[in-house]
Backbone as a ProteinNet text record, in pm:
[ID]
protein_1_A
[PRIMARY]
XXXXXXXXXXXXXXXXXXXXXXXXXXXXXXXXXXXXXXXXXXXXXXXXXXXXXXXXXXXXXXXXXXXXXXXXXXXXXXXXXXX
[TERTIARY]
11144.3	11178.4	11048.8	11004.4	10940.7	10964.9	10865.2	10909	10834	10916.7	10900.6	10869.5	10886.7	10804.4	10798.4	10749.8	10708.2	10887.8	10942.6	11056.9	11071.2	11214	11222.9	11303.2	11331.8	11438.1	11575.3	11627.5	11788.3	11877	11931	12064.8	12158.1	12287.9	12369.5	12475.7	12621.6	12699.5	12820.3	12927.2	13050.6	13176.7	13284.3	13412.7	13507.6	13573	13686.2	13813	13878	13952.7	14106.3	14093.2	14255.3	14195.2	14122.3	14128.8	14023.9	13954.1	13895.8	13725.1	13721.7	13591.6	13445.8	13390.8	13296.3	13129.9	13005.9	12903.2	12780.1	12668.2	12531.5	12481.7	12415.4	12357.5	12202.4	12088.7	11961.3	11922.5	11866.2	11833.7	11704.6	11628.8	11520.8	11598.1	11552.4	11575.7	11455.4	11453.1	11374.9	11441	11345.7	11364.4	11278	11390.2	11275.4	11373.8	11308.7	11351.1	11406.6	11491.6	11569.4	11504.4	11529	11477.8	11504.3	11657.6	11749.8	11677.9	11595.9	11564.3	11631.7	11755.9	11839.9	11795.6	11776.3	11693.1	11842.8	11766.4	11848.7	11820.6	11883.1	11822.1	11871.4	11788	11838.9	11802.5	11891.4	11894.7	11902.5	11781.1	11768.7	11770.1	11841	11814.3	11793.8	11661.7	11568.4	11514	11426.8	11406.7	11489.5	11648	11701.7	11807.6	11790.8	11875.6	12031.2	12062.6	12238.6	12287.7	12419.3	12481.7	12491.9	12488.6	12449.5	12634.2	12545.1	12638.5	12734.6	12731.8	12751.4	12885.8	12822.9	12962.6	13009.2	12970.3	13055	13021.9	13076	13093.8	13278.9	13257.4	13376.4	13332.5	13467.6	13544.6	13433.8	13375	13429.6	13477.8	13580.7	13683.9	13808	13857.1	13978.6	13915.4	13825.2	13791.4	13862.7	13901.1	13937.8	13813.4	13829.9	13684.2	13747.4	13844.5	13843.9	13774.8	13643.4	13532.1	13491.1	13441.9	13422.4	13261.8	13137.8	13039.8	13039.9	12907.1	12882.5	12762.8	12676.2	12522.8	12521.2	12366.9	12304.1	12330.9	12389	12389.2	12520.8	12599.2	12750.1	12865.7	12812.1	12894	12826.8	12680.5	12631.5	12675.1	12654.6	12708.5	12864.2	12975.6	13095.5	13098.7	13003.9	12988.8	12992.4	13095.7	13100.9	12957.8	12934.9	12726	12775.6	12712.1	12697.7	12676.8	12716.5	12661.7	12570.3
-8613.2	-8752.1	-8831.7	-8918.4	-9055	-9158.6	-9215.6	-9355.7	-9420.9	-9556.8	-9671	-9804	-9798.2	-9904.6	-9909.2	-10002.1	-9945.1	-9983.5	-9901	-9935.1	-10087.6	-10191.3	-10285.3	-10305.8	-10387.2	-10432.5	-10531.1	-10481.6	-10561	-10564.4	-10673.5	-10668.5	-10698.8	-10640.4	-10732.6	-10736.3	-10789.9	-10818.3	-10757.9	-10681.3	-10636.5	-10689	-10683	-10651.3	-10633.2	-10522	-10491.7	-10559.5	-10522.3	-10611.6	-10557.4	-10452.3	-10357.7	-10469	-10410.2	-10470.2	-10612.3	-10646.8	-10743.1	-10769.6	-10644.8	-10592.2	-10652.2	-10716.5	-10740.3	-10702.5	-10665.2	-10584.6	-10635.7	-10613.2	-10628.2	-10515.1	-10487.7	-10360.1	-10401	-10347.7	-10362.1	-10211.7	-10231.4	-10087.2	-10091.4	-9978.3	-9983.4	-9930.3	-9973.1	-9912	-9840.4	-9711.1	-9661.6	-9619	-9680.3	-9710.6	-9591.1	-9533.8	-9382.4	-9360.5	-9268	-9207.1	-9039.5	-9012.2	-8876.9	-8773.2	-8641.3	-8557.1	-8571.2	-8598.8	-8654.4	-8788.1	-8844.6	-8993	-9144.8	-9069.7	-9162.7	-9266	-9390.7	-9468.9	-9433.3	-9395.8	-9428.4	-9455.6	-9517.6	-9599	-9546.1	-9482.8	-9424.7	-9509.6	-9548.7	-9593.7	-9531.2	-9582.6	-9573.3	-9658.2	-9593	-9670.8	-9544.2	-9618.1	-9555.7	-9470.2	-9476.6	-9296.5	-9211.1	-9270.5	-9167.2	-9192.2	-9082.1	-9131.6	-9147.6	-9243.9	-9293.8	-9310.6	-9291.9	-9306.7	-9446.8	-9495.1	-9662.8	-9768.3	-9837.6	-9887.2	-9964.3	-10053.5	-10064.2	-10005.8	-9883.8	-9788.7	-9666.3	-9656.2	-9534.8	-9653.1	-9677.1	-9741.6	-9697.7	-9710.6	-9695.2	-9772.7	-9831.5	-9928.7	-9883.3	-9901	-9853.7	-9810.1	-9953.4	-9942.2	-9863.8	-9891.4	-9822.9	-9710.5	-9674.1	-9590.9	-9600	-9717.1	-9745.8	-9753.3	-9778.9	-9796.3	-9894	-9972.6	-10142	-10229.9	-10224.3	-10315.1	-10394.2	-10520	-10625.8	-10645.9	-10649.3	-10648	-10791.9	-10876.5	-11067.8	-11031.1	-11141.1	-11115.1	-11170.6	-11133.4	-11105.2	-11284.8	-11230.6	-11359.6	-11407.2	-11369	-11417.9	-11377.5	-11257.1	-11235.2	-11304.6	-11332.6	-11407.8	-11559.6	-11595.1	-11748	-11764.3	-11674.4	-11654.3	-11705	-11638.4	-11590.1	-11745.9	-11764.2	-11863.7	-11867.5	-11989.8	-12010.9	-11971.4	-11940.5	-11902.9	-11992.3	-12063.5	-12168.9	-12070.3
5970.5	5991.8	5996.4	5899.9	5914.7	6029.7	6066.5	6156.5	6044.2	6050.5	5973.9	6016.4	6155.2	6195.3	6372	6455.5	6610	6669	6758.7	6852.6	6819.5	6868.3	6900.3	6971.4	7013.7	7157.6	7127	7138.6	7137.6	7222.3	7236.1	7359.4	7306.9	7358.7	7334.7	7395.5	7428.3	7498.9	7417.6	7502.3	7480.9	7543.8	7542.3	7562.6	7565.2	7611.2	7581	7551.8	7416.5	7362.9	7409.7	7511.7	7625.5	7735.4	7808.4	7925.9	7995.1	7900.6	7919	8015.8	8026.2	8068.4	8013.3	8033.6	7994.2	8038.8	7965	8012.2	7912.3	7946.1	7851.1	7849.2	7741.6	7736.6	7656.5	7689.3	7673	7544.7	7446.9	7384.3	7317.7	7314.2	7220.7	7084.6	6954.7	6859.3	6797.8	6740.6	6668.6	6533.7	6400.1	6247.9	6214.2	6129.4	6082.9	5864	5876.5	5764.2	5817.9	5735.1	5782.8	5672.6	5644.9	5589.9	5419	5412.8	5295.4	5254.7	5301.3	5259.9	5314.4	5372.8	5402.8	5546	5568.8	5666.9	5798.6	5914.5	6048.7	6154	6244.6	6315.3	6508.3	6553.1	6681.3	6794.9	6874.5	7042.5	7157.6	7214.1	7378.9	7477.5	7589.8	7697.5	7833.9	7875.1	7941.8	7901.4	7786.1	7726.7	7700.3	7723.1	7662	7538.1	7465.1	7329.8	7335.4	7314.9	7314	7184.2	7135.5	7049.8	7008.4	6936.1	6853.7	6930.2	7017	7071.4	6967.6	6851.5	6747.2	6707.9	6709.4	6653.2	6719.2	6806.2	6919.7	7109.2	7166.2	7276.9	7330.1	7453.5	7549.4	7646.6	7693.7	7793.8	7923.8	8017.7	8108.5	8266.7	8203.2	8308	8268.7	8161.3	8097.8	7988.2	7972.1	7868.1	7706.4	7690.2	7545	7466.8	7322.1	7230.4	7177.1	7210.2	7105.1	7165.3	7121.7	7167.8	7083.3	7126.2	7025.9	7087.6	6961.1	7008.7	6960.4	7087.1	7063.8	7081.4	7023.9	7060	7230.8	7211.1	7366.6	7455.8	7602.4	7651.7	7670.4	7597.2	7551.8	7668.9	7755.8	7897.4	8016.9	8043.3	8132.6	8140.3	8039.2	8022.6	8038.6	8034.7	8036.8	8208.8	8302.8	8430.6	8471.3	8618.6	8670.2	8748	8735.7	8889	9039.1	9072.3	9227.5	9271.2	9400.6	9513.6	9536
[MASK]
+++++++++++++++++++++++++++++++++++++++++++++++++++++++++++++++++++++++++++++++++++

């Protein structure tokens, strides 16, 4: 495996389209080349490698996977202000 360029940082905001759950999630991405040639792109959070929130994610409160990903910000701003 090649790396193709340094980690980068992405967030972004989910929720569940069963139960209405909503969450942010923070990830490094690392851009490489695979053995086949084929480019892929692996995520972490905290040093550790996670499945591409993108396309494997679960609920979880209800453990469903009909998740609707929004960019970053999109559940905080949802959030009523605190006195």
């Amino acid at each position: 495996m090649t790396m193709t360029a340094e980690p980068i940082r992405e967030a972004y905001s989910f929720v569940c389209l069963h139960c209405g759950h909503a969450w942010e999630g923070s990830y490094e991405i690392q851009h490489s080349i695979d053995a086949n040639g084929a480019p892929r792109a692996d995520y972490y959070v905290r040093g550790v490698r996670e499945p591409s929130p993108l396309t494997q994610n679960t609920c979880r409160i209800c453990h469903r996977t009909t998740i609707r990903v929004l960019r970053s910000g999109r559940v905080a701003a949802a959030r009523p202000l605190s006195d």
